[in-house]
DOTORZA-147281 format. One record per atom (N, C-alpha, C, O, CB): x, y, z; residue in three letters. Coordinates in steps of 0.05 Angstrom, whole numbers, plus 5000, padded with zeros to 4 digits. Each point is the difference from the previous one (the first is absolute). Last residue first. Glycine has a CB too. Example, Ala and Ser with C-alpha at 12.3 -4.5 7.8 and 13.67 -1.06 7.14 Angstrom:
BEGIN
525749555142SER;501650245001SER;498550225014SER;501050225004SER;501449654953SER;498248985042ALA;498250245000ALA;501850245000ALA;502150005013ALA;494149775012ALA;
//
This chain:
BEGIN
426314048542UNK;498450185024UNK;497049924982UNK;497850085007UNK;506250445017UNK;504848934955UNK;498250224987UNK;498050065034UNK;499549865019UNK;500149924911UNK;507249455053UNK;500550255017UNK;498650175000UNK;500350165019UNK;503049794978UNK;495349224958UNK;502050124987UNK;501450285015UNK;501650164990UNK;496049604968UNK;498449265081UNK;498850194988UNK;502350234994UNK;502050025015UNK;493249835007UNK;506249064970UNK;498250155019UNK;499750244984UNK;500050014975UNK;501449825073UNK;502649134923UNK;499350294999UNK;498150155008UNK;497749964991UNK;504149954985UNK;502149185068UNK;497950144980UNK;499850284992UNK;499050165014UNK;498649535003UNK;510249495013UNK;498350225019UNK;498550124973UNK;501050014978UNK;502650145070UNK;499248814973UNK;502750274984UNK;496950275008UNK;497849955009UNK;506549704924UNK;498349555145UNK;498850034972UNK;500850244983UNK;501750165005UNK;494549615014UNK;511049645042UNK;497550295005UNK;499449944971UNK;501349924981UNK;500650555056UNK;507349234951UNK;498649975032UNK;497750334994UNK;500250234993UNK;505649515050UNK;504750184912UNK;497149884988UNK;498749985045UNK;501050045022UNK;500949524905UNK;505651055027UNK;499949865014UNK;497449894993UNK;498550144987UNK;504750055042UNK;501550234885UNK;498650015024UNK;500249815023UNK;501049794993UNK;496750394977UNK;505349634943UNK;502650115016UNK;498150105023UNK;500849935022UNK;503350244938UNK;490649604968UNK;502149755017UNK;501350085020UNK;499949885022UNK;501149924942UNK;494850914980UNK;498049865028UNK;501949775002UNK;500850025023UNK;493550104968UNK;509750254942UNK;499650135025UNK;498649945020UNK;500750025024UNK;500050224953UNK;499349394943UNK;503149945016UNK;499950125015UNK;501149915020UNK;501750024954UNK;490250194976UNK;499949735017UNK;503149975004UNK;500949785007UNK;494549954971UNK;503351024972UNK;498150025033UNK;500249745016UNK;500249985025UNK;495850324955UNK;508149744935UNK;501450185017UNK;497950105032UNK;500450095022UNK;502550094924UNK;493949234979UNK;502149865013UNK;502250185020UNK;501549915017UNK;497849774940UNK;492450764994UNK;499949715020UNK;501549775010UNK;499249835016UNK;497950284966UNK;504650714964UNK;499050025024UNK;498849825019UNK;499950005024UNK;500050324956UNK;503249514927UNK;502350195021UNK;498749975023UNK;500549815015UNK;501450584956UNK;491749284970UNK;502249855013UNK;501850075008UNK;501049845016UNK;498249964967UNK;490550405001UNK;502850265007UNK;501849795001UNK;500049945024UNK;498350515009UNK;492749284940UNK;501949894992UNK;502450245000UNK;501350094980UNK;495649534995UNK;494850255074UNK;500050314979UNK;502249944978UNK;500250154981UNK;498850255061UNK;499549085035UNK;497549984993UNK;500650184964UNK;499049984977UNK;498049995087UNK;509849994996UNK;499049794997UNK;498249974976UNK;500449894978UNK;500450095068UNK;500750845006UNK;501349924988UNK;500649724981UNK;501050044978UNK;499350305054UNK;493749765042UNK;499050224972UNK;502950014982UNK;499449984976UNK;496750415055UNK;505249125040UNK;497749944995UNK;498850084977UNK;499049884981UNK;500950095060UNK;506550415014UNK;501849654977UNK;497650004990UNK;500250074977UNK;503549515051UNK;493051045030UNK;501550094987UNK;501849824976UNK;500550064977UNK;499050235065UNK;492249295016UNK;502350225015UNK;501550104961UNK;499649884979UNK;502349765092UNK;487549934963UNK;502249984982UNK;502650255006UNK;499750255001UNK;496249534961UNK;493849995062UNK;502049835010UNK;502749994989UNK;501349805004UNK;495149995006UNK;495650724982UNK;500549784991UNK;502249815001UNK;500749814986UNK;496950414996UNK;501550655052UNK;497349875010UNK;499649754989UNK;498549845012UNK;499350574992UNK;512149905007UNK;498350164994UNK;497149855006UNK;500049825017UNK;503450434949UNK;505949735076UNK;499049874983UNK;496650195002UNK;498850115018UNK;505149364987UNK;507950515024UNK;498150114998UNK;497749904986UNK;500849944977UNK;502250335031UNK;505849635006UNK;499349825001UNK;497050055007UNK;498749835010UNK;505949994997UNK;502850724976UNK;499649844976UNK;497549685010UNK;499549804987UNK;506850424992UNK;495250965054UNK;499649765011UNK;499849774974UNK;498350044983UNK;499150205063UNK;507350744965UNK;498549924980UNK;499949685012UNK;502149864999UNK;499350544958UNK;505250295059UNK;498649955025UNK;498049824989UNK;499649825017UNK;501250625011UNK;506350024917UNK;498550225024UNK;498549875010UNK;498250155008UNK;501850264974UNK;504549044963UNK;501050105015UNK;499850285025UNK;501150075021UNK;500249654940UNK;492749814973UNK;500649785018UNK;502250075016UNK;500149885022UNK;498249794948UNK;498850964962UNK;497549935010UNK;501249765032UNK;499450035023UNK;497150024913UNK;509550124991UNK;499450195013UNK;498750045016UNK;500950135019UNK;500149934957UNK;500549164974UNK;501650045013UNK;499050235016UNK;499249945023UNK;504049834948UNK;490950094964UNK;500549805023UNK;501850065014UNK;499150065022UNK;499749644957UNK;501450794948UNK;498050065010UNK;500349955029UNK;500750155019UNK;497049794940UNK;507249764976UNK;502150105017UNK;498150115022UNK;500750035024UNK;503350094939UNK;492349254966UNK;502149875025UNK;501050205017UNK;500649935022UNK;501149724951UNK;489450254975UNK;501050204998UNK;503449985024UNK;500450115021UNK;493550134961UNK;498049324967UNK;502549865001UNK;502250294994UNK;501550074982UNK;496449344997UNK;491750495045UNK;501550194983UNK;503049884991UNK;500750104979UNK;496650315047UNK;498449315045UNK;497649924982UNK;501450084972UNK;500249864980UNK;495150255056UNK;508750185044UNK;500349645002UNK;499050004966UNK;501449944981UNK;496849845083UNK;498951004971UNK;503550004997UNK;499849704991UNK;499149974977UNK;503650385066UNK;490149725000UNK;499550124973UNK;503150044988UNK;500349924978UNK;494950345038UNK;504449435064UNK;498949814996UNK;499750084969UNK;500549844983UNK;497450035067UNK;505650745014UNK;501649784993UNK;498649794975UNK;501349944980UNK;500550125072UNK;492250664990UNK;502549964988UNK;502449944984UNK;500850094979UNK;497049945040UNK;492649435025UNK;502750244997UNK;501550134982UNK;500949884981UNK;499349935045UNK;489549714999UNK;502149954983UNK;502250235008UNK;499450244999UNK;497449524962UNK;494150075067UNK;501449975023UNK;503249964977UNK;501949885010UNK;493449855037UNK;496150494932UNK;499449785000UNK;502949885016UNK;500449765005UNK;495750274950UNK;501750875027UNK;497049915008UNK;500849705006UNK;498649905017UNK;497950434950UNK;513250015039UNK;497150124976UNK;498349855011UNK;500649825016UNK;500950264936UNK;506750215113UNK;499149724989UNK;496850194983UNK;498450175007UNK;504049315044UNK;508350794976UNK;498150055005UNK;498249834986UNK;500949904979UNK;500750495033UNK;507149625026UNK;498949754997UNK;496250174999UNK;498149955016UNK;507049625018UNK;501751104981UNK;501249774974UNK;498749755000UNK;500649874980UNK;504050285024UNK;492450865014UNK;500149795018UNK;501249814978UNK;499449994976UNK;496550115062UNK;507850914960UNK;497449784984UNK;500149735017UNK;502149925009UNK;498650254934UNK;504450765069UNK;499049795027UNK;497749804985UNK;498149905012UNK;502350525034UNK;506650194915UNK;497850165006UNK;497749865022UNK;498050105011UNK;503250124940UNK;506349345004UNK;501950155016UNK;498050135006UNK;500650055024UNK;503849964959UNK;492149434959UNK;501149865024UNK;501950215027UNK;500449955024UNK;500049604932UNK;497150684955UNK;496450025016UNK;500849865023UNK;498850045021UNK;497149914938UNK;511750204977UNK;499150245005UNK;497149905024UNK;499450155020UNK;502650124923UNK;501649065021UNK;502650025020UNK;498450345005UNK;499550055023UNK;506549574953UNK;489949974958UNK;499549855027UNK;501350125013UNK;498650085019UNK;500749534972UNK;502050784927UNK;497650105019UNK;499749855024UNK;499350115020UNK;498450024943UNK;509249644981UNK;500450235021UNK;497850075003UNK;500050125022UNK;503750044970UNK;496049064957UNK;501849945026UNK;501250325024UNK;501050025022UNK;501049494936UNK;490550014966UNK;500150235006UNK;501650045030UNK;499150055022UNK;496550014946UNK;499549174979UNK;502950005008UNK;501450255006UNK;502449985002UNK;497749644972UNK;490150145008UNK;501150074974UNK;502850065010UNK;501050204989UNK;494749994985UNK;499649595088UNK;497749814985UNK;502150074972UNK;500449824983UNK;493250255045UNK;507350425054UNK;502649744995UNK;498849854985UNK;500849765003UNK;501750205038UNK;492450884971UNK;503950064994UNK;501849704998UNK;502149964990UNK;497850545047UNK;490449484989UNK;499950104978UNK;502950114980UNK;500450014976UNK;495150065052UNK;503149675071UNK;498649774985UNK;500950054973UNK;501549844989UNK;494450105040UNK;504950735024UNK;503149885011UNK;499149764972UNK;501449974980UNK;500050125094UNK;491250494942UNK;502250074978UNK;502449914999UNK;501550054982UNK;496750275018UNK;493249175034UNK;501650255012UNK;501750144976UNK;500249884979UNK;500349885071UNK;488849534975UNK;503350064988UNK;501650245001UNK;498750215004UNK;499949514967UNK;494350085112UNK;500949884963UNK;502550064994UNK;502150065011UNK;493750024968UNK;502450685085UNK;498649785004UNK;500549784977UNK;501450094981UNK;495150225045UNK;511750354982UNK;496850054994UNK;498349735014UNK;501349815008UNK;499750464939UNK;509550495063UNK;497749645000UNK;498450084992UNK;499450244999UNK;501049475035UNK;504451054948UNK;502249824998UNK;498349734989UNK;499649884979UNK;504050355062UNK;492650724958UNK;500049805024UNK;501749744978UNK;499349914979UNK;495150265060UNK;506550954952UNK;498549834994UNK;501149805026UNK;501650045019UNK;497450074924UNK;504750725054UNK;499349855025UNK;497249744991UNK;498449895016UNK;503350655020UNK;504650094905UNK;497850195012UNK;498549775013UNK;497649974993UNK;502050464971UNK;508449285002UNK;500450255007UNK;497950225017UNK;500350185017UNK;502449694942UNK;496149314992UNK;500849845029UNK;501350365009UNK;499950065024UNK;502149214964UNK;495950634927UNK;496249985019UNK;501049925026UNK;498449945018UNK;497749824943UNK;511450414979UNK;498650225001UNK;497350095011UNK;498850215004UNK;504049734965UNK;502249275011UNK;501950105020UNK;498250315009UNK;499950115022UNK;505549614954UNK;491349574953UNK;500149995031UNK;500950175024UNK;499150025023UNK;501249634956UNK;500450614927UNK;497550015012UNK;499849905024UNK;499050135019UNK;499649864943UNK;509749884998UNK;499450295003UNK;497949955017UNK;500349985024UNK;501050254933UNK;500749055015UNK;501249995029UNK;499750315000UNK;500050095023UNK;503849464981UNK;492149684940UNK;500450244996UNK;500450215026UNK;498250115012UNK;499349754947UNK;500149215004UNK;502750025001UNK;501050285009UNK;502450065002UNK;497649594963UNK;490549905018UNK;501650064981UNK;503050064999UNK;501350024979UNK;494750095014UNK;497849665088UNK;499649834969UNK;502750024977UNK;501849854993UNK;492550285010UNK;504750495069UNK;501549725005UNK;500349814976UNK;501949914987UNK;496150115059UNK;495650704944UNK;503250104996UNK;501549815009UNK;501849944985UNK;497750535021UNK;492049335009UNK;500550004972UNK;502850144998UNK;501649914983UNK;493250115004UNK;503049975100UNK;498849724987UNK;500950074968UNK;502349934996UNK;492949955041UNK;503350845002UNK;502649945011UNK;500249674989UNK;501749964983UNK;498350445064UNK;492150104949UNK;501950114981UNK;502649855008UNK;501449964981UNK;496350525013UNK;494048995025UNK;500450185006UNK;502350064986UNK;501249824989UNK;496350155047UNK;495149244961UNK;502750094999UNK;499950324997UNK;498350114986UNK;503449434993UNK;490449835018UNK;500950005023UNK;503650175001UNK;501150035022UNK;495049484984UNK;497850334923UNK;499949815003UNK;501549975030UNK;500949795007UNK;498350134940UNK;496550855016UNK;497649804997UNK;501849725016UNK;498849865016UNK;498350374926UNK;510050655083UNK;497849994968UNK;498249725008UNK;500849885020UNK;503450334933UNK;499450405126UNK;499949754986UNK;497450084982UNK;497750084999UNK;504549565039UNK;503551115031UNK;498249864983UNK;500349754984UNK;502249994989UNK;497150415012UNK;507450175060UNK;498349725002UNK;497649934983UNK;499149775000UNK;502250275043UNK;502450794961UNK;501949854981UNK;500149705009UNK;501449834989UNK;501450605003UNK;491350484998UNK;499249835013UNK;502349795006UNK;498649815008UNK;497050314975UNK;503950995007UNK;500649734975UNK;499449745026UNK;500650035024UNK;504450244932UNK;496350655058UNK;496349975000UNK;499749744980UNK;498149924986UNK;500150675018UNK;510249975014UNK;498249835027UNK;497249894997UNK;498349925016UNK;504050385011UNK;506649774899UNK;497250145018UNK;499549875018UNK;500449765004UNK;497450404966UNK;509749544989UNK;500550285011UNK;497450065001UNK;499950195016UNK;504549954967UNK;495349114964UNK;500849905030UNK;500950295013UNK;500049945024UNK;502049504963UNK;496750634930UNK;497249905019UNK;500849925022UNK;498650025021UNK;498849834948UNK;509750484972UNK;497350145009UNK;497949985018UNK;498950155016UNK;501949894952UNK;505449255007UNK;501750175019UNK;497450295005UNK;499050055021UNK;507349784955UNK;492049504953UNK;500050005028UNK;501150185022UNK;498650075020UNK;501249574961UNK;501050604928UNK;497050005010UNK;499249895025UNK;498350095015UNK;500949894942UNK;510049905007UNK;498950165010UNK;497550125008UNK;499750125021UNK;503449834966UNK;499149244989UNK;501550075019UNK;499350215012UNK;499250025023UNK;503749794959UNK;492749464959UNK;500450284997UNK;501750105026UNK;498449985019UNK;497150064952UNK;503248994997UNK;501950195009UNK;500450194986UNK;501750044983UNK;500049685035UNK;490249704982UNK;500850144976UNK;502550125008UNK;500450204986UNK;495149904996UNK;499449485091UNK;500449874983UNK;501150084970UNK;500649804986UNK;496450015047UNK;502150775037UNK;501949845011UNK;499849784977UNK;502249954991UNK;497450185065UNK;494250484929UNK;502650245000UNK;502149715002UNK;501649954982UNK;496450645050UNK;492749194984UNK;500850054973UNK;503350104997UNK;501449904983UNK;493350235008UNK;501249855088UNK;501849725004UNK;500550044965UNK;502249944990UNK;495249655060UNK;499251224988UNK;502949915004UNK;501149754996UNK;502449955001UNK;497150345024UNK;491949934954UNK;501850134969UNK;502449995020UNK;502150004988UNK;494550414972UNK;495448915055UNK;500950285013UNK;501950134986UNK;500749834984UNK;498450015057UNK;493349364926UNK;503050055009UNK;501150255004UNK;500450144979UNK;500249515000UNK;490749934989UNK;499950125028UNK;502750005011UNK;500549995024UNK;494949864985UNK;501350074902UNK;501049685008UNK;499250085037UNK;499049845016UNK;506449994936UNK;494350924981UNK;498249804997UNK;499449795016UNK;497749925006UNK;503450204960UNK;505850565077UNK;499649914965UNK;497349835003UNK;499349905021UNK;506450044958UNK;496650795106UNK;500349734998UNK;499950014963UNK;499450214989UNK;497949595067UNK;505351005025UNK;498349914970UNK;500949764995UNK;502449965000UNK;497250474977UNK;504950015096UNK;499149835006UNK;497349994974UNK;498049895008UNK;504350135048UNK;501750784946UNK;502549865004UNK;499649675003UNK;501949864993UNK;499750605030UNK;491850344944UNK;499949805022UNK;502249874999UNK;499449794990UNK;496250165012UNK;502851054944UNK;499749684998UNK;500149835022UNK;501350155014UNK;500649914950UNK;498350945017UNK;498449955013UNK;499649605005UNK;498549865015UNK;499750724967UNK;508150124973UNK;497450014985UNK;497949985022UNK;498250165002UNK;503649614955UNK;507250015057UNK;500450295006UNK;496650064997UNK;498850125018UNK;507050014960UNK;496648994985UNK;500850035030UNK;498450285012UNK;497950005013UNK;507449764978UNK;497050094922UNK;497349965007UNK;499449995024UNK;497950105009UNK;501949714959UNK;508550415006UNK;498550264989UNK;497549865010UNK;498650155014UNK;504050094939UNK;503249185053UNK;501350235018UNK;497750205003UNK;499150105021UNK;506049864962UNK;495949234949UNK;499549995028UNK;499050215023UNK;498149985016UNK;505049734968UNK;500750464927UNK;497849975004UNK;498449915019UNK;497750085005UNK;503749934964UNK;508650055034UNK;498750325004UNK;496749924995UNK;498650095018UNK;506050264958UNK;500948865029UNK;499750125017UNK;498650285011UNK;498950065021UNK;504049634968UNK;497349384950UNK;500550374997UNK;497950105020UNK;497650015003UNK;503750064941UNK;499948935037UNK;502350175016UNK;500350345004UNK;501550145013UNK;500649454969UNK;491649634972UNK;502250124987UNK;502150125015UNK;502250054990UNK;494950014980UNK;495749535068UNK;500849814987UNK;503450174985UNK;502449935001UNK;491449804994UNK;499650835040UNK;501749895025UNK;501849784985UNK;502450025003UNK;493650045040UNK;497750454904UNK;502750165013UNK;501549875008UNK;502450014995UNK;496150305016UNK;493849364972UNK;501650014980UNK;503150145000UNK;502349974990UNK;493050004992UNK;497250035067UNK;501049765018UNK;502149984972UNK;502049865003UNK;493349845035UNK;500151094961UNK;501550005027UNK;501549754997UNK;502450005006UNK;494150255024UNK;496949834909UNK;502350144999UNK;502150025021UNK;502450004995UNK;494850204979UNK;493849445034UNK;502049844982UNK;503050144995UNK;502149885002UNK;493549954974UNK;497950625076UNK;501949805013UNK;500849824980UNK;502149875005UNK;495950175038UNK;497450644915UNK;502350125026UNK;500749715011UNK;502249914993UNK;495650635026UNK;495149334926UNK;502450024980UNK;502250125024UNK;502349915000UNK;494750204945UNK;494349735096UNK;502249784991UNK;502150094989UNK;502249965011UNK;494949764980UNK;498750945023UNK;501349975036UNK;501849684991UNK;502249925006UNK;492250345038UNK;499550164892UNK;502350215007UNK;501549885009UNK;502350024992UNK;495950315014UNK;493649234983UNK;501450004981UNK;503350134992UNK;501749944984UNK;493250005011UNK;497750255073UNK;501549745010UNK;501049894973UNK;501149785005UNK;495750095038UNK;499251004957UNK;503149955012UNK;499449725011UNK;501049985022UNK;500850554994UNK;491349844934UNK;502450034983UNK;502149905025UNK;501949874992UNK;496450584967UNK;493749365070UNK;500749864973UNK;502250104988UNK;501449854988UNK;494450055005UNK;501150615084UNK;500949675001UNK;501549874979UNK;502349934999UNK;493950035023UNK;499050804964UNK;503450095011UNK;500249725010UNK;501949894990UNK;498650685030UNK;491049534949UNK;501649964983UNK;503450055009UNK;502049944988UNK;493650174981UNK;497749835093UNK;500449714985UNK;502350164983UNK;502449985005UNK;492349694992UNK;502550995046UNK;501549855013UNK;500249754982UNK;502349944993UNK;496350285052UNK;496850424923UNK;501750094996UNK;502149765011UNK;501849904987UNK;496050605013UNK;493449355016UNK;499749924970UNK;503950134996UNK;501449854986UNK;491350264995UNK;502650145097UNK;500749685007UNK;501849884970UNK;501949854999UNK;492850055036UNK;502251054973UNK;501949915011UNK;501949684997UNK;502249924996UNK;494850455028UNK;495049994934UNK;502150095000UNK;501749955006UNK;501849944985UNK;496750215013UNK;493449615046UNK;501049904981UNK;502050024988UNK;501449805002UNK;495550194998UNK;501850625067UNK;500349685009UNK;500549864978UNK;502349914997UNK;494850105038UNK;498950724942UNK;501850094998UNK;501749755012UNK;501649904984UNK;496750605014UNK;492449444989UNK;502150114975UNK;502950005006UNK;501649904984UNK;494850415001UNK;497349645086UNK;500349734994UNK;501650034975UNK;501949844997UNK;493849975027UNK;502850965014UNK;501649885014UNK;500749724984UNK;502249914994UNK;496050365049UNK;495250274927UNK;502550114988UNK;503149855019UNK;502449994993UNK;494250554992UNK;493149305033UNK;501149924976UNK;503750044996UNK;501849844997UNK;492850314986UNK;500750185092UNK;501349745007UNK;500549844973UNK;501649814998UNK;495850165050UNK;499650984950UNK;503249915016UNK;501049705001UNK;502249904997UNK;496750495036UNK;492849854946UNK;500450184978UNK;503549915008UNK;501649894986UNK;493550585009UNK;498149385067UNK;499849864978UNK;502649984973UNK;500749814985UNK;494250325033UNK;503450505053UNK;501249775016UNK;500649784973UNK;502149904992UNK;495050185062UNK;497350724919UNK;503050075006UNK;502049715001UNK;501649914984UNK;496650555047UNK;492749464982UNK;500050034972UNK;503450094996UNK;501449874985UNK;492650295009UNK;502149955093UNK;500049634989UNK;500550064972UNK;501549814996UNK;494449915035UNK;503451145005UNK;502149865010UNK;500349634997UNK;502049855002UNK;497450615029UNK;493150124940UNK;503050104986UNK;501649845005UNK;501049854983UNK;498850575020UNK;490949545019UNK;501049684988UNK;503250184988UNK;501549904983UNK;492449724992UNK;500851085074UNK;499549695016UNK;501549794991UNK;501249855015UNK;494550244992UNK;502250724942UNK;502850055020UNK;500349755014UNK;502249895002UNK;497250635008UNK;493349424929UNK;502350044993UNK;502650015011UNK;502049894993UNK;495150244987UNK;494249915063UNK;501049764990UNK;501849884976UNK;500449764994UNK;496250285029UNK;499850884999UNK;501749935029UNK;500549684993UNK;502249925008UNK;495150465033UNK;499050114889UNK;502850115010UNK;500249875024UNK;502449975007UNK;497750484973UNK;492349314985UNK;501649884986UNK;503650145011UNK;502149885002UNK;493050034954UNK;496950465085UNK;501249695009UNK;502149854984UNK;501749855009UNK;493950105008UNK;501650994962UNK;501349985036UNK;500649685002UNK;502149905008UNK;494350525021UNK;498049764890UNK;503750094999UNK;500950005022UNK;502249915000UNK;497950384969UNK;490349545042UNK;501949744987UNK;503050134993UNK;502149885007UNK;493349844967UNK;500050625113UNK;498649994971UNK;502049864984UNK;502349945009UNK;495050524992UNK;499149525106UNK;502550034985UNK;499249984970UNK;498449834993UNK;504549975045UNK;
//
């Protein structure tokens, strides 16, 4: 074989490694590229995505509804938590946004049991607050009345909120529902020197002799809390009781 025959045939020989070669650069180039494109689309949209849900939760606070609406439509999570990890329906219920509630609570893809960090849910905070729309409107789309702990019945007679009780009482709220530490109710009514509260609570069935993990019935926290309406209008009441039997412990609040 003479040397141009060999150099040509060991030319044609190293083509295809020299090719392969040649590809796996341009691959690793282009991979790079890629990867390098991807970060940066990272970086710009998690700066995007905050300022979007700030905006969102800004909406909710405010009530506007159409901005709500539009982000919604956008692609937004109906269940987007704030900083704090608070769900923008209990946001909605604590800011009586009404209507922004009423939105969220019309999706299905809205959680409306969610609990913000400290354990309270949307309905809880609309109790809280007095706000018999919102309740009426999470009890419309089959929210849950009981909870494990504290309840929203808890939360409606803590601030004397005499038609939401009578509203969560007529929807089947357990009335002697007892908090982590077995407190009622009543007992928060009491605390509150909330007198007509009491009445209400003690006329739909509301046990006064009820006692919490510390040992302490309803006079008790009243008492304690210096309610003097309510602690002389409860202790005239338990008199008039038949007496006999220990006084019974707050049990469990009905919650599944």
């Amino acid at each position: 074989m003479n040397n141009s025959l060999m150099v040509s045939t060991l030319s044609v020989a190293s083509a295809p490694n020299v090719s392969r070669a040649r590809h796996a650069r341009k691959g690793a180039a282009v991979r790079g590229l890629v990867a390098g494109a991807l970060l940066a689309a990272c970086a710009i949209a998690q700066p995007v995505w905050a300022a979007s849900v700030d905006s969102l939760i800004k909406a909710v606070k405010f009530d506007d509804i159409s901005a709500v609406k539009k982000q919604l439509a956008q692609g937004a999570d109906p269940n987007t938590v704030d900083n704090t990890g608070t769900p923008i329906i209990v946001i909605a219920a604590r800011e009586k946004s009404d209507k922004v509630g009423q939105l969220l609570a019309d999706n299905p893809k809205t959680d409306l049991e969610k609990l913000d960090p400290a354990g309270e849910n949307a309905m809880m905070l609309a109790a809280l607050n007095g706000d018999a729309t919102f309740v009426n409107l999470l009890i419309a789309k089959d929210a849950e009345v009981n909870k494990k702990g504290w309840t929203p019945l808890h939360y409606a007679a803590t601030n004397g909120h005499d038609d939401i009780v009578k509203i969560l009482v007529d929807h089947s709220a357990y009335i002697d529902a007892g908090s982590p530490n077995g407190t009622t109710p009543l007992m928060m009514a009491a605390r509150g020197n909330h007198l007509s509260t009491c009445k209400l609570l003690l006329d739909e069935g509301a046990d006064l002799r009820v006692k919490n993990q510390l040992g302490m019935t309803a006079v008790d926290f009243a008492r304690k809390y210096e309610a003097r309406d309510v602690a002389e209008g409860l202790q005239a009441r338990l008199d008039s009781m038949p007496q006999g039997g220990a006084a019974p412990q707050s049990g469990s609040n009905g919650a599944k």
